[in-house]
Biopython code that builds the backbone (N, CA, C, O; Angstrom):
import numpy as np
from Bio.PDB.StructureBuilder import StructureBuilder

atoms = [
    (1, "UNK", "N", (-5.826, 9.783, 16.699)),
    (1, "UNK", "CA", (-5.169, 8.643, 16.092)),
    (1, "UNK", "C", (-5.633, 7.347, 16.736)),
    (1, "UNK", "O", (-5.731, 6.256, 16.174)),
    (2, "UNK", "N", (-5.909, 7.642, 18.035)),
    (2, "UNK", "CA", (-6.140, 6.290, 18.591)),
    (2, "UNK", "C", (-7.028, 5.438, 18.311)),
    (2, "UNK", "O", (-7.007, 4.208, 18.299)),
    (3, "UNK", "N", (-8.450, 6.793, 17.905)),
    (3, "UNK", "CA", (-9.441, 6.618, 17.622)),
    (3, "UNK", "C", (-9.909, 6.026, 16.105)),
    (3, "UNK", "O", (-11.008, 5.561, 15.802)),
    (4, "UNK", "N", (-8.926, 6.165, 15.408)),
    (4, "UNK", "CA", (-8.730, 5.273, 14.082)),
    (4, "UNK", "C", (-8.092, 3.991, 14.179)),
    (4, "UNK", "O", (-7.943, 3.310, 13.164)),
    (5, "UNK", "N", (-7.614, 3.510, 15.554)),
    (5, "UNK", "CA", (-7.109, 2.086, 14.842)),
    (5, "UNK", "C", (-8.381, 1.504, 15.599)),
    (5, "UNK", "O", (-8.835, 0.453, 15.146)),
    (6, "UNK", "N", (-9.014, 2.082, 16.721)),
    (6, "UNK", "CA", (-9.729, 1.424, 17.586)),
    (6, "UNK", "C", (-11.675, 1.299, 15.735)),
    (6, "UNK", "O", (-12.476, 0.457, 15.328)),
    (7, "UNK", "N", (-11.381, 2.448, 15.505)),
    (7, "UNK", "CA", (-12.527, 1.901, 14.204)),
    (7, "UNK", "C", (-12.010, 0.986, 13.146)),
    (7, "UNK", "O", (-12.741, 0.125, 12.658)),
    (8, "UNK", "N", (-10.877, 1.135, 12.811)),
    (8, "UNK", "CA", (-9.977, 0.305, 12.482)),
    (8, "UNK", "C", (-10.117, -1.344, 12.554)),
    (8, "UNK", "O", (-10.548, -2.161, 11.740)),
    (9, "UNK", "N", (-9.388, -1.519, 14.305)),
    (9, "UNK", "CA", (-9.805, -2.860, 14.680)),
    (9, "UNK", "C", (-11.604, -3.503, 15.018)),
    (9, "UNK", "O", (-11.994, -4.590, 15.445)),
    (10, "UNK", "N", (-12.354, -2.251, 14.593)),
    (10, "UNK", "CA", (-13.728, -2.982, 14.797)),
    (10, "UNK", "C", (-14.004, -3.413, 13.680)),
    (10, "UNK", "O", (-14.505, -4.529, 13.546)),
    (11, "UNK", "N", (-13.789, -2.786, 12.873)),
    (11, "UNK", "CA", (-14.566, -2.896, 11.139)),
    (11, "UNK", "C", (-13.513, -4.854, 10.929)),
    (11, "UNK", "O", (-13.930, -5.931, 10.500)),
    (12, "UNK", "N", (-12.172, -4.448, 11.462)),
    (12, "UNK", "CA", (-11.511, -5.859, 10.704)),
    (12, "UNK", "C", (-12.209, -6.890, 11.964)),
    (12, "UNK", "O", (-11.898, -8.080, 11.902)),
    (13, "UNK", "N", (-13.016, -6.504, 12.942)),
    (13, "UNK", "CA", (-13.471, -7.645, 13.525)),
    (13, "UNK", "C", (-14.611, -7.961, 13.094)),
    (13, "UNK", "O", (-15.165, -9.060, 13.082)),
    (14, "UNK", "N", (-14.979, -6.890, 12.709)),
    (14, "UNK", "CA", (-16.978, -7.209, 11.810)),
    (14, "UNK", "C", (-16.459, -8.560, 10.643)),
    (14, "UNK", "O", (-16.812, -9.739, 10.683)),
    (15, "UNK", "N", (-15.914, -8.170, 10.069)),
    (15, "UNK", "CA", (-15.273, -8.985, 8.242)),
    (15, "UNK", "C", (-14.778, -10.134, 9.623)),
    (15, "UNK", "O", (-15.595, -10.913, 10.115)),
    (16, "UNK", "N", (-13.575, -10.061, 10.012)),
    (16, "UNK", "CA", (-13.596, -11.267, 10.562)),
    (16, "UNK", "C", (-14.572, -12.339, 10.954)),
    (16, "UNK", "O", (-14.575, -13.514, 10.587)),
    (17, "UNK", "N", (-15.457, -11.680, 11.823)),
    (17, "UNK", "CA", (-16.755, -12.367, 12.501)),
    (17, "UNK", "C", (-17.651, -12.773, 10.965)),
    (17, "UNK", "O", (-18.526, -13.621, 10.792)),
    (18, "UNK", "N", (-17.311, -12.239, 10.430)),
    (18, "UNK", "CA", (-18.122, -12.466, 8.700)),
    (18, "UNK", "C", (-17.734, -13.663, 7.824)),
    (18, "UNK", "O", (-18.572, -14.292, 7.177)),
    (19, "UNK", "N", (-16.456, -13.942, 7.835)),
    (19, "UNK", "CA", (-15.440, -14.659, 7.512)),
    (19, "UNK", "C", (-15.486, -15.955, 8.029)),
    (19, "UNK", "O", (-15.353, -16.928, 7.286)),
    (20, "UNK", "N", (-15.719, -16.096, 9.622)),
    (20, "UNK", "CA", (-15.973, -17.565, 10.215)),
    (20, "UNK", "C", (-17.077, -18.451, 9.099)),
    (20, "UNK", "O", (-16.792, -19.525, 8.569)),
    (21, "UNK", "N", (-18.261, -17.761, 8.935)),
    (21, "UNK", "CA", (-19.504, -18.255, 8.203)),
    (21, "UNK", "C", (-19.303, -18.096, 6.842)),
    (21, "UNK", "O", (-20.309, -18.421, 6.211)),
    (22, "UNK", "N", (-18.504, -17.768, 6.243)),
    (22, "UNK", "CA", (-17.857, -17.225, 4.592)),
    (22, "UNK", "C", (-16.191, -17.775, 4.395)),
    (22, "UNK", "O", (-15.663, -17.420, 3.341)),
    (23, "UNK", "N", (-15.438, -18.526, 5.246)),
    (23, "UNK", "CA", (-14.355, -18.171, 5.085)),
    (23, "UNK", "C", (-13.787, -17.828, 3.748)),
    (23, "UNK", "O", (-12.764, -17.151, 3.653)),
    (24, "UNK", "N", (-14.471, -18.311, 2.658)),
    (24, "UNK", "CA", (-13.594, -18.304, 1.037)),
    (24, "UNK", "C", (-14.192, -16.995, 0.348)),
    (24, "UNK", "O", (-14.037, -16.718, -0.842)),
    (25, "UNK", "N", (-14.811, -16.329, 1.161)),
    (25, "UNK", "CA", (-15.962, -15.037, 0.354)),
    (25, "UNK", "C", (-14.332, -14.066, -0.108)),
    (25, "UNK", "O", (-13.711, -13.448, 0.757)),
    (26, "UNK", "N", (-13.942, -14.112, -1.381)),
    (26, "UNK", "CA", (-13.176, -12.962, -2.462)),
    (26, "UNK", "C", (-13.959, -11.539, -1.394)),
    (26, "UNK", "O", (-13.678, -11.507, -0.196)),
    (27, "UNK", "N", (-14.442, -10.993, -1.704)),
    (27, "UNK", "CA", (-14.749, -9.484, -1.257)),
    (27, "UNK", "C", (-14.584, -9.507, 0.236)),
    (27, "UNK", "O", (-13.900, -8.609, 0.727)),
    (28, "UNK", "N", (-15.174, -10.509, 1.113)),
    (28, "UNK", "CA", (-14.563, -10.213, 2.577)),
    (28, "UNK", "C", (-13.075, -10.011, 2.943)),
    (28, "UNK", "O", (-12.470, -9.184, 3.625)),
    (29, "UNK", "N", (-12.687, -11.220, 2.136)),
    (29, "UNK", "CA", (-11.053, -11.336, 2.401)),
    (29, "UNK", "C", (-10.238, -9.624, 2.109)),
    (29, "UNK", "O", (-9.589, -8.887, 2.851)),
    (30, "UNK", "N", (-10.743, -9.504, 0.444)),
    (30, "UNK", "CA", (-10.303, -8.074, -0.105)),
    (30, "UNK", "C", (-10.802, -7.310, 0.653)),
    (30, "UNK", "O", (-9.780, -6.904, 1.205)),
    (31, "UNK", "N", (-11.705, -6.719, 1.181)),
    (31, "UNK", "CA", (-12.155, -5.567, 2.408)),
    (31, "UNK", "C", (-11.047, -5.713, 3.658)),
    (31, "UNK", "O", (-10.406, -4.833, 4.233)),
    (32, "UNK", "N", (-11.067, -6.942, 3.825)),
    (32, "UNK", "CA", (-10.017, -6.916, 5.015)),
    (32, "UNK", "C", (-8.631, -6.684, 5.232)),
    (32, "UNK", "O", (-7.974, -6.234, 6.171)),
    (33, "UNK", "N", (-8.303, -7.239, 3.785)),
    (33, "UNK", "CA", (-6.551, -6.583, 3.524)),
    (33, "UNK", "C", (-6.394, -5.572, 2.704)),
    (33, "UNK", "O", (-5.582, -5.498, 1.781)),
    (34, "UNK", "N", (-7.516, -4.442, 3.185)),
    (34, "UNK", "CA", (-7.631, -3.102, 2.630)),
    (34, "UNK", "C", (-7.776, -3.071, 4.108)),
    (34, "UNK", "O", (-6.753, -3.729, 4.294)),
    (35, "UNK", "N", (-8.104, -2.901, 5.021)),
    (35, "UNK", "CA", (-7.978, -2.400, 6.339)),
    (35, "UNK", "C", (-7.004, -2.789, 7.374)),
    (35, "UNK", "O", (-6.936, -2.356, 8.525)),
    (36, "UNK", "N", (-6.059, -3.908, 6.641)),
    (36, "UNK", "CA", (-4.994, -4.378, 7.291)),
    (36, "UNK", "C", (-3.625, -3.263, 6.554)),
    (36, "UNK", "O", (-2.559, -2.920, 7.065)),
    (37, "UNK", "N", (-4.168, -2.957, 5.296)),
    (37, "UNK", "CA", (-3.284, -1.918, 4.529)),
    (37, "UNK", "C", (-3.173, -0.540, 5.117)),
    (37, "UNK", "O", (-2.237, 0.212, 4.843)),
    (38, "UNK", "N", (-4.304, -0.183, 6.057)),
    (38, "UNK", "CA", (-4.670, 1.128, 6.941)),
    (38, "UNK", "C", (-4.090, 0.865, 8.085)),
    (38, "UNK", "O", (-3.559, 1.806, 8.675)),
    (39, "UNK", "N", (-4.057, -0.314, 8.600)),
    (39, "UNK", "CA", (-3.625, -0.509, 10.205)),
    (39, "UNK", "C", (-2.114, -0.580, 9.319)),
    (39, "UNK", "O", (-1.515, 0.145, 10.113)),
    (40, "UNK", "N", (-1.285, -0.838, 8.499)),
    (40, "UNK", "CA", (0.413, -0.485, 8.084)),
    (40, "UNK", "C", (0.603, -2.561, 8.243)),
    (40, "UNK", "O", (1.764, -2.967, 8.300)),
    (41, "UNK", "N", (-0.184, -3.295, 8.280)),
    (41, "UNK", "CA", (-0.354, -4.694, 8.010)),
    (41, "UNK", "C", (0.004, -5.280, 6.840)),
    (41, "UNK", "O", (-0.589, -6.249, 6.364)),
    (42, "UNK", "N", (1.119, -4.643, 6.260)),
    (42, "UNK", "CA", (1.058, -5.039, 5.009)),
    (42, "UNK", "C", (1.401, -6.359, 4.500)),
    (42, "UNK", "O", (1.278, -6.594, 3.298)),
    (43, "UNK", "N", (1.982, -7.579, 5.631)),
    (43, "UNK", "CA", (2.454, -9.232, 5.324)),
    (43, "UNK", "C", (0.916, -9.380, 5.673)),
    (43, "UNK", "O", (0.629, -10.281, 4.885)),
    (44, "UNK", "N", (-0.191, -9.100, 6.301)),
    (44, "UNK", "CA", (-1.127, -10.122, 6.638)),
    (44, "UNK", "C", (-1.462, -9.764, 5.089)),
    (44, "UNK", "O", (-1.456, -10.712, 4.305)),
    (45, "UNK", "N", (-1.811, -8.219, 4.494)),
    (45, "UNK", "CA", (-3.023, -8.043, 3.637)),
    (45, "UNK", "C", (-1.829, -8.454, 2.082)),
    (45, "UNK", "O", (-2.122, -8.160, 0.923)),
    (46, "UNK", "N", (-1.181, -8.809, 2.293)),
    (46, "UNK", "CA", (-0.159, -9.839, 0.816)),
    (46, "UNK", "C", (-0.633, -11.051, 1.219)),
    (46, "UNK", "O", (-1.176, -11.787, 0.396)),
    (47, "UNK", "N", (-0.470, -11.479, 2.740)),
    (47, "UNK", "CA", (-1.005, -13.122, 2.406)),
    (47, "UNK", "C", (-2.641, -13.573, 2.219)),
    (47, "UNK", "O", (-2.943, -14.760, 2.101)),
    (48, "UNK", "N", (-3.754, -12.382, 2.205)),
    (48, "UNK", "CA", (-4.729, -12.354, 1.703)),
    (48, "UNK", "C", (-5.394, -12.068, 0.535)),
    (48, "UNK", "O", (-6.524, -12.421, 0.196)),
    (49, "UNK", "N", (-4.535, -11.353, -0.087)),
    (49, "UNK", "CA", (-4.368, -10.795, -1.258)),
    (49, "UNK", "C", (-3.949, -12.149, -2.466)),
    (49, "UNK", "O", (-4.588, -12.335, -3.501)),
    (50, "UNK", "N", (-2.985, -12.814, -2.112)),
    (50, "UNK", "CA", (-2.620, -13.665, -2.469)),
    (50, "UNK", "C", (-3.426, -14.770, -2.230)),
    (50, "UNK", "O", (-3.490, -15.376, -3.300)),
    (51, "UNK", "N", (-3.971, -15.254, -1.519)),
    (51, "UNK", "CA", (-4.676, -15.935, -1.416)),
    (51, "UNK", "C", (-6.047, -16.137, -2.081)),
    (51, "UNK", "O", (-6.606, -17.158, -2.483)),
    (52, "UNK", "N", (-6.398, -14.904, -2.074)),
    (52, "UNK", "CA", (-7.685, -14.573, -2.930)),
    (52, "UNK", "C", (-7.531, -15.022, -4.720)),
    (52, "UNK", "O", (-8.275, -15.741, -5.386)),
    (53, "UNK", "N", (-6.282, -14.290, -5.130)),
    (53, "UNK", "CA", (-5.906, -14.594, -6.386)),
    (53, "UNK", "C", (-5.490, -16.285, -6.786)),
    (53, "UNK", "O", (-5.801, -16.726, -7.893)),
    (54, "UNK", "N", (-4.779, -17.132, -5.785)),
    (54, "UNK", "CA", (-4.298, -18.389, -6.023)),
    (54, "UNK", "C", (-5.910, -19.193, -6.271)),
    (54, "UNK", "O", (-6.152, -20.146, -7.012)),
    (55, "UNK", "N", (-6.586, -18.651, -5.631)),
    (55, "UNK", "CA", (-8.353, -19.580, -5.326)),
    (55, "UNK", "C", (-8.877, -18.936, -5.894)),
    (55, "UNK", "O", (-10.039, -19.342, -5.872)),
    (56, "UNK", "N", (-8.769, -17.582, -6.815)),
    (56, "UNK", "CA", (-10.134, -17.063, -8.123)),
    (56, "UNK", "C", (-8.819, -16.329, -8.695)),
    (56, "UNK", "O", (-8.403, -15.652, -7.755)),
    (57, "UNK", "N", (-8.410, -16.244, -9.236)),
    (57, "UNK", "CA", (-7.050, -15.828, -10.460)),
    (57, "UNK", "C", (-8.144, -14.828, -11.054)),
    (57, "UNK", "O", (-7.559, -13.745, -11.066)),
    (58, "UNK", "N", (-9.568, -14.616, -11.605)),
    (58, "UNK", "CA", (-10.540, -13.442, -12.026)),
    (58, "UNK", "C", (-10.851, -12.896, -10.705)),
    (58, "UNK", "O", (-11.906, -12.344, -11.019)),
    (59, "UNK", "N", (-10.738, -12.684, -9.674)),
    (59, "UNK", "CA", (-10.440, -11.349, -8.882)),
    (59, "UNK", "C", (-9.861, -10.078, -9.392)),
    (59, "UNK", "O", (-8.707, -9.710, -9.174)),
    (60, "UNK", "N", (-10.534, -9.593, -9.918)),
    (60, "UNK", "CA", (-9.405, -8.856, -10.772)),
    (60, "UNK", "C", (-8.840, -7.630, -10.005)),
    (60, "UNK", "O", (-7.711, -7.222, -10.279)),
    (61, "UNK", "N", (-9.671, -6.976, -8.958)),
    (61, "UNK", "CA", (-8.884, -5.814, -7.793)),
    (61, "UNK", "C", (-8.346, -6.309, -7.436)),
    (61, "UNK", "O", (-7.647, -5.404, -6.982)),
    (62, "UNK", "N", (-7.672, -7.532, -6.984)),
    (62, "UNK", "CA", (-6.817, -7.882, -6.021)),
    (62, "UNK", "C", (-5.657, -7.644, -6.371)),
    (62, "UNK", "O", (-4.765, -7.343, -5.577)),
    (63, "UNK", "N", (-5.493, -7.764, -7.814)),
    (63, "UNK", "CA", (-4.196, -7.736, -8.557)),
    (63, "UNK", "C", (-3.435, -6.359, -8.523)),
    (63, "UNK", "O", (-2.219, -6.241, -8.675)),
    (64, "UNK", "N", (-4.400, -5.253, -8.283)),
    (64, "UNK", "CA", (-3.914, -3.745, -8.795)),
    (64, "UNK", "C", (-3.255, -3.797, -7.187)),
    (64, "UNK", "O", (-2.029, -3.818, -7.080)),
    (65, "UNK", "N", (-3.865, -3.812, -6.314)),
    (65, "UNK", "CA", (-4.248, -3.546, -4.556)),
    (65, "UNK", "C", (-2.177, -4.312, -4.253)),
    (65, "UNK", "O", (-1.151, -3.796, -3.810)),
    (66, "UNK", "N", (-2.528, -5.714, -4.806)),
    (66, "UNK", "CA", (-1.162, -6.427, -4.362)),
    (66, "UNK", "C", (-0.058, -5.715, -5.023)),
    (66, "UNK", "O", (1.059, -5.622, -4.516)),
    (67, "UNK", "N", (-0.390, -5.201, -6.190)),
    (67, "UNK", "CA", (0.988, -4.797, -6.792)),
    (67, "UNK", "C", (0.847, -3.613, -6.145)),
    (67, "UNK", "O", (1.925, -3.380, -5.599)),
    (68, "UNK", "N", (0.006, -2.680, -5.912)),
    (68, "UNK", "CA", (0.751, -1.241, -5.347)),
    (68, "UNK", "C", (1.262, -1.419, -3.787)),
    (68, "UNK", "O", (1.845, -0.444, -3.314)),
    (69, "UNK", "N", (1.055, -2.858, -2.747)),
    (69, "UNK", "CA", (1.910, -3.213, -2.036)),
    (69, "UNK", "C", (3.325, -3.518, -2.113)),
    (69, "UNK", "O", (4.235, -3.178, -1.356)),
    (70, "UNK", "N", (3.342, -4.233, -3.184)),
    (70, "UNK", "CA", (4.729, -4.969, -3.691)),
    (70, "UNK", "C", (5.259, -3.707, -3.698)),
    (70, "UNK", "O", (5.794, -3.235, -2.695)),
    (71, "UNK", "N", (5.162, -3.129, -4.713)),
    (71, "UNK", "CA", (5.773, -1.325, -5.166)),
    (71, "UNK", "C", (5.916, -0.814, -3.905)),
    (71, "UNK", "O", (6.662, -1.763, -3.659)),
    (72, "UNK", "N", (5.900, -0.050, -2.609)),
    (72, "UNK", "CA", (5.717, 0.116, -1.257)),
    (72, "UNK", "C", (6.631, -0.636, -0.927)),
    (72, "UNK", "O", (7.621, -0.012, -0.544)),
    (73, "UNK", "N", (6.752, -1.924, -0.905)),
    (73, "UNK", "CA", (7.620, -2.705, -0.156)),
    (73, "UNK", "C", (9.185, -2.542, -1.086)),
    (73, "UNK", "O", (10.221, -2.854, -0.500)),
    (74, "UNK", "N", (9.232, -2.181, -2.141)),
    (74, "UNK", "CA", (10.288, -1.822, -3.074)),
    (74, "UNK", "C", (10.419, -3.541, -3.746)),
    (74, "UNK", "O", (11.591, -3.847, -3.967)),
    (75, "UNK", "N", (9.596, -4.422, -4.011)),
    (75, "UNK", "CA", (9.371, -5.800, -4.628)),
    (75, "UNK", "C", (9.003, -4.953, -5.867)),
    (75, "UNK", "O", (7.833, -4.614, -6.044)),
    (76, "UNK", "N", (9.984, -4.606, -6.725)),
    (76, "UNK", "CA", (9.510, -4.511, -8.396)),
    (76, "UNK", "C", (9.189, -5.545, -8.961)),
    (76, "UNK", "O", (8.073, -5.949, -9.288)),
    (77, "UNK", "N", (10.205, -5.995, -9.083)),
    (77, "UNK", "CA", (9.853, -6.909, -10.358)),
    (77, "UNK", "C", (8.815, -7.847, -9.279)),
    (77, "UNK", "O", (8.304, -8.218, -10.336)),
    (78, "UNK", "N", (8.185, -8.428, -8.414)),
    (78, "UNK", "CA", (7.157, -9.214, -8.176)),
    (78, "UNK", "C", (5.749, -8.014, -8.464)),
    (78, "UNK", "O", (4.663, -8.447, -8.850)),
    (79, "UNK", "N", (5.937, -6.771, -8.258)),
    (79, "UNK", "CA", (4.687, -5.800, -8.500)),
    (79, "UNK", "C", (4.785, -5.830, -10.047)),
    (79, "UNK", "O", (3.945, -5.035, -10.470)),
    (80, "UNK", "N", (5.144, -6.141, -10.592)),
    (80, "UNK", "CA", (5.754, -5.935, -12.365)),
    (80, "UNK", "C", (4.772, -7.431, -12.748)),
    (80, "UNK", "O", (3.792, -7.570, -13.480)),
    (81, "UNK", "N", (5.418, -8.264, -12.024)),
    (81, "UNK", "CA", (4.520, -9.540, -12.289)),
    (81, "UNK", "C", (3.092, -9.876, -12.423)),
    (81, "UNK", "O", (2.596, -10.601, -13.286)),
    (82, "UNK", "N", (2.339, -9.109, -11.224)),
    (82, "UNK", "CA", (1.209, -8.858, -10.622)),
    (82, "UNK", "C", (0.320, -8.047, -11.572)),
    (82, "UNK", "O", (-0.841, -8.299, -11.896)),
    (83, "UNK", "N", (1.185, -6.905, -11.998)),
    (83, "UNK", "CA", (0.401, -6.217, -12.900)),
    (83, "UNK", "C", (0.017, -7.016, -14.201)),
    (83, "UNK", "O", (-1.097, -6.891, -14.711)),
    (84, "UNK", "N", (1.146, -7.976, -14.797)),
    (84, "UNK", "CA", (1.006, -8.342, -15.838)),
    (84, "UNK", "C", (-0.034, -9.577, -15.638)),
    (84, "UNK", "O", (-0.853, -9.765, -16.537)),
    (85, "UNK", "N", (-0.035, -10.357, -14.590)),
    (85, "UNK", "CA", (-0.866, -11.308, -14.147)),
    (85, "UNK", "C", (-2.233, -10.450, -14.223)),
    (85, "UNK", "O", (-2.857, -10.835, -15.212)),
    (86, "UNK", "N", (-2.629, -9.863, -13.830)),
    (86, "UNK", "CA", (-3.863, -8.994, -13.518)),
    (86, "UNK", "C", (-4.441, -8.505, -14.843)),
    (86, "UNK", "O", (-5.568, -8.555, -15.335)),
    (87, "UNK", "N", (-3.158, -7.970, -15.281)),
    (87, "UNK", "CA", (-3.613, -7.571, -16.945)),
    (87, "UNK", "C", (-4.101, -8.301, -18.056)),
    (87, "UNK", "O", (-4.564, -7.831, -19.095)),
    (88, "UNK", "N", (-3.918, -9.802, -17.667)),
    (88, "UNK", "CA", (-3.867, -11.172, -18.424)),
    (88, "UNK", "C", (-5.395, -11.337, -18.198)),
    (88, "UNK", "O", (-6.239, -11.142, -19.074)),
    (89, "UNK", "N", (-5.646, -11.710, -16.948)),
    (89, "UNK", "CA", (-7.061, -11.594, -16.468)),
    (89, "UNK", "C", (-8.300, -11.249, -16.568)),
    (89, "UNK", "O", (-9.333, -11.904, -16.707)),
    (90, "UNK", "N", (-7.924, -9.357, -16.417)),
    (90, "UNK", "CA", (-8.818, -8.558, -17.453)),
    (90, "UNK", "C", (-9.297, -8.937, -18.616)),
    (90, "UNK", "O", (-10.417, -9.233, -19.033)),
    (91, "UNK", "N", (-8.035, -8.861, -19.148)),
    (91, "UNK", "CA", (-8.055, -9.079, -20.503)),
    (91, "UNK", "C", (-9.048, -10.463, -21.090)),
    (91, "UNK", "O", (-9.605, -10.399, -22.186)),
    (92, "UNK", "N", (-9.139, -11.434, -20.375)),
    (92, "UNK", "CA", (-9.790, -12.615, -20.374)),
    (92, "UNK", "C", (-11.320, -12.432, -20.204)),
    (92, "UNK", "O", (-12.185, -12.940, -20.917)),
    (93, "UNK", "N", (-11.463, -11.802, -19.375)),
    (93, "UNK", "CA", (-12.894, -11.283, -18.954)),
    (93, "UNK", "C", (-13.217, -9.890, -19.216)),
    (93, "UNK", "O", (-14.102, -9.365, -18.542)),
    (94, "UNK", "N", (-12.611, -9.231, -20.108)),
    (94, "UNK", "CA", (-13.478, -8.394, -20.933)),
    (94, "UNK", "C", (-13.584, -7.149, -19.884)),
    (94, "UNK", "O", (-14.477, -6.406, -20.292)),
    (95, "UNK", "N", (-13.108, -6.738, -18.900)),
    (95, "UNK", "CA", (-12.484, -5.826, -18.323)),
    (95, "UNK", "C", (-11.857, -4.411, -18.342)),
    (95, "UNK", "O", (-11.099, -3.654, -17.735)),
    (96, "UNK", "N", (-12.650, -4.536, -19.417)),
    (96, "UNK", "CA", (-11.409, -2.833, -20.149)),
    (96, "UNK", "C", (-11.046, -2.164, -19.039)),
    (96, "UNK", "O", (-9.844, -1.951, -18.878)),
    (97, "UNK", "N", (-12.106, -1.647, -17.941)),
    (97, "UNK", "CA", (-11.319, -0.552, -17.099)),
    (97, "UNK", "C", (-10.837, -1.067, -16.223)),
    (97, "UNK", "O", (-9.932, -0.487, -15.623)),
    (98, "UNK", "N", (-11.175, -2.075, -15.914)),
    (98, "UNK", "CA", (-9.983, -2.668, -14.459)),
    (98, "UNK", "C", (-8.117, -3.013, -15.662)),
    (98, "UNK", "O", (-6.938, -2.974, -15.311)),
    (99, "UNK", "N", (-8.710, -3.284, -16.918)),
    (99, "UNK", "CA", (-7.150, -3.312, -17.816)),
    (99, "UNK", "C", (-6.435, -2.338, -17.987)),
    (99, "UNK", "O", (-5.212, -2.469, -18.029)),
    (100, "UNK", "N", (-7.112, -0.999, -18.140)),
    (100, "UNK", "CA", (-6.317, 0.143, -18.266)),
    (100, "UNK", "C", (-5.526, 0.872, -16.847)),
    (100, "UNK", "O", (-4.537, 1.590, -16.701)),
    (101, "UNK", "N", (-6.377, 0.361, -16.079)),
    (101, "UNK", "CA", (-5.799, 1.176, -14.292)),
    (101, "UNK", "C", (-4.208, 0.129, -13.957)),
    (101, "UNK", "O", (-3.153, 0.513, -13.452)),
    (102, "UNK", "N", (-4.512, -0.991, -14.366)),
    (102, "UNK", "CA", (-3.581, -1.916, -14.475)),
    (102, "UNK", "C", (-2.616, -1.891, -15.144)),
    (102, "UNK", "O", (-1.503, -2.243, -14.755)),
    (103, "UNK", "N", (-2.944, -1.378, -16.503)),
    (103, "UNK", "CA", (-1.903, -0.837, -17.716)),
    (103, "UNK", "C", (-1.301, 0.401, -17.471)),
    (103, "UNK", "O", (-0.443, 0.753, -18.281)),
    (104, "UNK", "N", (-1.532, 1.057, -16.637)),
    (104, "UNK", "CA", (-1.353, 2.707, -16.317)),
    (104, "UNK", "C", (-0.325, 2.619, -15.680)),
    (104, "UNK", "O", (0.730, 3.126, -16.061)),
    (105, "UNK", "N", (-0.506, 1.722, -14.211)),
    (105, "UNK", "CA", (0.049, 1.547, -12.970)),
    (105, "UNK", "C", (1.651, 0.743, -13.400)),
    (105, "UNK", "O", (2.641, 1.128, -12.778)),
    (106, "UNK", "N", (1.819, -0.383, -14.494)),
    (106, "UNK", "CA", (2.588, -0.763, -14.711)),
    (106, "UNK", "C", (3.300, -0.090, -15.813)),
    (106, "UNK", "O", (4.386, -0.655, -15.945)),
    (107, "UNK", "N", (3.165, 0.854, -16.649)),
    (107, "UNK", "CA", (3.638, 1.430, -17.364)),
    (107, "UNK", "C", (3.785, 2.494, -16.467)),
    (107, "UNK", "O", (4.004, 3.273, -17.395)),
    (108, "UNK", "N", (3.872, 3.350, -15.301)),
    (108, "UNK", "CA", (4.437, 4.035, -14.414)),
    (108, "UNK", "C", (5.178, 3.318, -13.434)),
    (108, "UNK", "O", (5.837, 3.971, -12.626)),
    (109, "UNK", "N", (5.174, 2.011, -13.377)),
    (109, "UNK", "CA", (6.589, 0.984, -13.130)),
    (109, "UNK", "C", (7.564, 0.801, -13.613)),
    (109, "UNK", "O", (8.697, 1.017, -13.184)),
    (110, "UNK", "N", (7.116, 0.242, -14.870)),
    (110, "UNK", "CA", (8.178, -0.334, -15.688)),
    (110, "UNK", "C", (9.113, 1.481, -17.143)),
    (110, "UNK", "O", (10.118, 1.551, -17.850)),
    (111, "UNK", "N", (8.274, 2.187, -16.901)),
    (111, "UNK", "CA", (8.671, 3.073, -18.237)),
    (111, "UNK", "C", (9.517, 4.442, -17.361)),
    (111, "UNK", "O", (9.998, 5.379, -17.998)),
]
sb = StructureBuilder()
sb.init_structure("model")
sb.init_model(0)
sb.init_chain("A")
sb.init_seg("    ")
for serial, (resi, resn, name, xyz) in enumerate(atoms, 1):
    if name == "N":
        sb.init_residue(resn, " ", resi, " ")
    sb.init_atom(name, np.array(xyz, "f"), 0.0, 1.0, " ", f" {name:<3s}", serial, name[0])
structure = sb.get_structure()
């Protein structure tokens, strides 16, 4: 176990150290609050998550990733939101399969 947070905390220091020279890079940020989601980080990788979406709203993983946090944290109706935000998105950019994983996930929310 130990030995997973210690690969853990290297990989989120690589993206970090990546991040100084990128700070606004969408995919660094998302890699990182996917490994803040492994270390049980789940306020840092919502306020990255979120962040990513407020500054590119067409991110479109970020949307599925935040709502199955929200859901976890027992935040329905904000994971309810997320999905539908996300689904809007897709839908904008022609997305079919990032729309349906999205449509799936919230219709096993909401139904």
């Amino acid at each position: 176990m130990n030995n997973q947070s210690e690969t853990g905390g290297s990989r989120i220091d690589k993206i970090r150290a990546m991040l100084v020279s990128q700070p606004a890079d969408c995919f660094l940020q998302h890699a990182l609050a996917l490994e803040y989601i492994k270390l049980g980080n789940e306020e840092e990788a919502r306020r990255l998550f979120e962040e990513i979406l407020n500054r590119e709203p067409g991110y479109i993983g970020s949307y599925y990733h935040l709502a199955k946090l929200l859901e976890r944290t027992g935040q329905t109706d904000a994971a309810v939101q997320v999905y539908e935000k996300g689904m809007e998105e897709a839908k904008k950019a022609g997305e079919q399969h990032a729309l349906s994983e999205l449509r799936s996930a919230w219709e096993e929310l909401t139904f």
